[in-house]
LUMLUM-752187 format. One record per atom (N, C-alpha, C): residue in three letters; x, y, z. Coordinates in steps of 0.02 Angstrom, whole numbers, plus 32768, in hexadecimal, padded with zeros to 4 digits. Example, Ala and Ser with C-alpha at 12.3 -4.5 7.8 and 13.67 -1.06 7.14 Angstrom:
BEGIN
ALA82947EE48186;ALA82677F1F8186;ALA82947F5B8186;SER82827F908162;SER82AC7FCB8165;SER82858002818A;
This chain:
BEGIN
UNK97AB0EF7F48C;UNK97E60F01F4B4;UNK98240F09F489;UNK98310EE5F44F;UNK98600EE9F425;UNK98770F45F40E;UNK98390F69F3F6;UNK98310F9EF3EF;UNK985C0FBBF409;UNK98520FD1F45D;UNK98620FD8F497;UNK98C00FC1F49E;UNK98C40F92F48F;UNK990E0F73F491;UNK993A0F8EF466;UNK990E0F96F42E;UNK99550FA0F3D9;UNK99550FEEF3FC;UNK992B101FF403;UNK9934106DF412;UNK99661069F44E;UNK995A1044F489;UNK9983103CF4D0;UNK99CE1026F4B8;UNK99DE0FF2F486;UNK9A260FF1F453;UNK9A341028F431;UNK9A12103BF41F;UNK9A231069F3E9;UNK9A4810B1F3FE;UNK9A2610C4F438;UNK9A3E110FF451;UNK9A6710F6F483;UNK9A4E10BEF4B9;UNK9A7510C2F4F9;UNK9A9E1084F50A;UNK9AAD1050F4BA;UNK9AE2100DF4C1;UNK9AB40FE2F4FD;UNK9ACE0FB6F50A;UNK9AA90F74F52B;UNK9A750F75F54C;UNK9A3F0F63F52D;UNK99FB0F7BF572;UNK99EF0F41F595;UNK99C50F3DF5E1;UNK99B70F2CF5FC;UNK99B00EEBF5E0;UNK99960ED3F61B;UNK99740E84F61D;UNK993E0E83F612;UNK99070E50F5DF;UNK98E70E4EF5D1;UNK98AD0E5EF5F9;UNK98C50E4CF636;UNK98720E4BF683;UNK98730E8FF69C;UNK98AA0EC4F68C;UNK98A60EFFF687;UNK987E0F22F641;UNK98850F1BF61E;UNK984C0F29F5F3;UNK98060F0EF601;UNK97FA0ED0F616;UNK97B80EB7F63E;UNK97AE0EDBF667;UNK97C30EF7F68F;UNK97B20F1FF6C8;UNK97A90F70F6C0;UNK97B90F79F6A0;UNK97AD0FBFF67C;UNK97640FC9F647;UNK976F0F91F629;UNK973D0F83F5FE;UNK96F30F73F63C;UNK96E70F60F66E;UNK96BE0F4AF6A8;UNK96A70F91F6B1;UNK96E20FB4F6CE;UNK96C80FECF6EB;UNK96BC1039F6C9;UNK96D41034F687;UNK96D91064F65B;UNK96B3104CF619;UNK969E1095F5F9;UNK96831098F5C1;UNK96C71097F591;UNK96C0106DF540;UNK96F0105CF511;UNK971810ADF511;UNK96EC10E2F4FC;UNK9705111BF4F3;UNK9716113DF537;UNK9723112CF575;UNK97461139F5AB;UNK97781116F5B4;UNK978E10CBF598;UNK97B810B8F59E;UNK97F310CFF569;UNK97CB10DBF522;UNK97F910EFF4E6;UNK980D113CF4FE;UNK98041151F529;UNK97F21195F535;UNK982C11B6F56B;UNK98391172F595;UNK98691172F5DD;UNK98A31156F5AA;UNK98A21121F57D;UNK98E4111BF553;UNK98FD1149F530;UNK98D41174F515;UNK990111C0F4EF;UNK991411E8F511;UNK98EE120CF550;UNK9908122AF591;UNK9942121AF5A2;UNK996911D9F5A3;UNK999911BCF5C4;UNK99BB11C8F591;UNK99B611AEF560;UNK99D611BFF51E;UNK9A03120BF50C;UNK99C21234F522;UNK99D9126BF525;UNK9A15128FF55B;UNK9A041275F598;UNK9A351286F5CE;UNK9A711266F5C1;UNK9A7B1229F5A2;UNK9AC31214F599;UNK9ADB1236F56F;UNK9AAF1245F532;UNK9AD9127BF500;UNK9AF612AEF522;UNK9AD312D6F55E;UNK9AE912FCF560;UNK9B2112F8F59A;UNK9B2812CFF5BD;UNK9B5912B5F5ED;UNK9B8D1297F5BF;UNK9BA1129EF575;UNK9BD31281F564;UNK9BD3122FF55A;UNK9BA1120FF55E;UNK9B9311C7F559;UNK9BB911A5F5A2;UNK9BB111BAF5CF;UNK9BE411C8F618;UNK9BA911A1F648;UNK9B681199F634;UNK9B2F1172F665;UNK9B4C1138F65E;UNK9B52110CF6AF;UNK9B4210CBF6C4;UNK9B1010A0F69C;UNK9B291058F68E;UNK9AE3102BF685;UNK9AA8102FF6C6;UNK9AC71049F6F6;UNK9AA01044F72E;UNK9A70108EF742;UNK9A9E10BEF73D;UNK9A901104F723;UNK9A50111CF6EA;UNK9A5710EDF6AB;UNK9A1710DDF679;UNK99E810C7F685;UNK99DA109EF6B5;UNK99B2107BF6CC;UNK99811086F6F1;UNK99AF10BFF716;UNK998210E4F766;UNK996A1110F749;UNK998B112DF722;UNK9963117BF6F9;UNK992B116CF6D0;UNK9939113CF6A3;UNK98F1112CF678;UNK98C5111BF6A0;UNK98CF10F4F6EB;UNK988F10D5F70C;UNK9875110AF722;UNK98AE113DF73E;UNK9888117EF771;UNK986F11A3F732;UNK987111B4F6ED;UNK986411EAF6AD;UNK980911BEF6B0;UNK97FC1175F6A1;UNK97D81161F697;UNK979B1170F6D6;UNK97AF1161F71F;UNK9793116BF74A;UNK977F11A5F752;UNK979411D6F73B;UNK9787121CF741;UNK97501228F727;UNK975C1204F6DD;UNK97221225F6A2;UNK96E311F0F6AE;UNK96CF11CAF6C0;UNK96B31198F6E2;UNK969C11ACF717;UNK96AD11CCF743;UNK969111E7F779;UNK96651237F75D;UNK9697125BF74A;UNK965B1290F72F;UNK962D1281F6F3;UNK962A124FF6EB;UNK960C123DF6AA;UNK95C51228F6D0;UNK95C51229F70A;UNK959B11F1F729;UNK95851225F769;UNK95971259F77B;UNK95851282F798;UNK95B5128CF7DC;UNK95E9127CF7DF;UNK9624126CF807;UNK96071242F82A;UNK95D11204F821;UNK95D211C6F84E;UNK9613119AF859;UNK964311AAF81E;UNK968F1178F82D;UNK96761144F80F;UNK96B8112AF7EA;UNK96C510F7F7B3;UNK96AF10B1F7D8;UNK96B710B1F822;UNK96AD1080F83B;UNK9665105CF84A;UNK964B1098F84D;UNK96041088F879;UNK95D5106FF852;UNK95A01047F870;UNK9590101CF854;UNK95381032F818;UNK953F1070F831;UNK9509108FF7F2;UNK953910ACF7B7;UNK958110A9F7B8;UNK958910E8F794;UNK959810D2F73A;UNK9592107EF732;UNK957F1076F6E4;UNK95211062F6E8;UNK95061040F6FF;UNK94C51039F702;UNK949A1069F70F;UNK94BC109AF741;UNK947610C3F753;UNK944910A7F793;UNK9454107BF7AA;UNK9426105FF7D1;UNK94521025F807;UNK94271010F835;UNK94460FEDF867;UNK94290FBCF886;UNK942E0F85F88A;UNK94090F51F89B;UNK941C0F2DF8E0;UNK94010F4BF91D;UNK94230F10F956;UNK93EF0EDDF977;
């Protein structure tokens, strides 16, 4: 998670709360999460460094959910096969 944090300082100043990285980390692969932090990274550059803390937040979750979902066959970041593969009820 540290990883994850120094890059989230580094391009986009104060990151999240720690249980936001837990939760990303739950539902995302390391390289989807490092992946939704440069995305974001990137849009503030290009917005002039002008993104919300709140604004950063929504975009990396929706950049991550995206790639997470087609990564997975558009089952969605949410659903409950789409890091396992499988489903147990």
């Amino acid at each position: 998670m540290n990883t994850r944090k120094q890059i989230w300082s580094q391009f986009l100043g104060e990151p999240p709360l720690d249980s936001q990285f837990s939760l990303w980390l739950a539902m995302h692969s390391e390289s989807t999460v490092r992946h939704g932090i440069l995305k974001t990274a990137e849009k503030n550059m290009a917005m002039g460094g002008a993104m919300t803390a709140d604004h950063k937040l929504r975009f990396a979750s929706k950049v991550m959910n995206t790639s997470t979902a087609q990564r997975y066959g558009d089952k969605g970041a949410n659903s409950p096969t789409a890091k396992t593969g499988s489903c147990e009820i």
